[in-house]
C-alpha positions as CSV (number, residue, x, y, z in Angstrom):
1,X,88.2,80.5,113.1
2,X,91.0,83.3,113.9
3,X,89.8,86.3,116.0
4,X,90.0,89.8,114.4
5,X,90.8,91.9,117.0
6,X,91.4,95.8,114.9
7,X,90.6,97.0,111.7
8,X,93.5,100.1,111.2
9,X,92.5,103.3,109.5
10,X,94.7,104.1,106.9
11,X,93.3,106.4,105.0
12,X,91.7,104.2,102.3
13,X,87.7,103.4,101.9
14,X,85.8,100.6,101.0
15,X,82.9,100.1,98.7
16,X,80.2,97.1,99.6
17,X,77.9,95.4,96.9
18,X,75.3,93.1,97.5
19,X,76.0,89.4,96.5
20,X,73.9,88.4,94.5
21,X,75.2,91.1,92.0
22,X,78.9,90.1,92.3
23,X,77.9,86.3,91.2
24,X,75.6,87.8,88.8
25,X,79.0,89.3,87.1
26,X,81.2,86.5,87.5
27,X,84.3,87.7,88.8
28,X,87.4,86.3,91.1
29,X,86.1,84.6,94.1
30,X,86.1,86.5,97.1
31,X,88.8,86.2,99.7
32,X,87.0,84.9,103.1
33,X,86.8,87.4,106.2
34,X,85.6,87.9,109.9
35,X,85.2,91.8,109.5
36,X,81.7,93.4,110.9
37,X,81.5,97.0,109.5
38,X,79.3,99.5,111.3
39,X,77.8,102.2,108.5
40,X,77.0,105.7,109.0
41,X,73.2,105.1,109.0
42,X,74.6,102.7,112.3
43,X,73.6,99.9,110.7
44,X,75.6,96.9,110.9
45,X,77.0,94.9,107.7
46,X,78.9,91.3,107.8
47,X,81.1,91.2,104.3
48,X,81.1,87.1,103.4
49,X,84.4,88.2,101.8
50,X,87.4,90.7,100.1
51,X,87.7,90.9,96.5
52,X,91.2,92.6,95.6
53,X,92.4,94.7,92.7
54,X,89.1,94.3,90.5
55,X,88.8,96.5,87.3
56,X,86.3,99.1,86.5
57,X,85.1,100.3,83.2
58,X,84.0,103.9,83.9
């Protein structure tokens, strides 16, 4: 497996969702990663993977 060494700020956000809910609404499949993702609470989060230009309904 590649290293991932940075993750650069650019001035966008993310938005994580549990998985069980994303194969509940059977979408694209998710693009794999390496990323760990601290949270404000501190509390650690591992994404499995990316999903990319998905459409919302609002």
């Amino acid at each position: 497996m590649d290293e991932c060494l940075a993750l650069a700020n650019i001035g966008t956000s993310i938005n994580l969702m549990l998985l069980f809910v994303w194969e509940g609404l059977s979408l694209s499949e998710l693009t794999p990663t390496c990323m760990t993702i601290e949270l404000a609470d501190r509390s650690v989060s591992k994404p499995i993977g990316i999903a990319k230009d998905v459409s919302v309904k609002v």
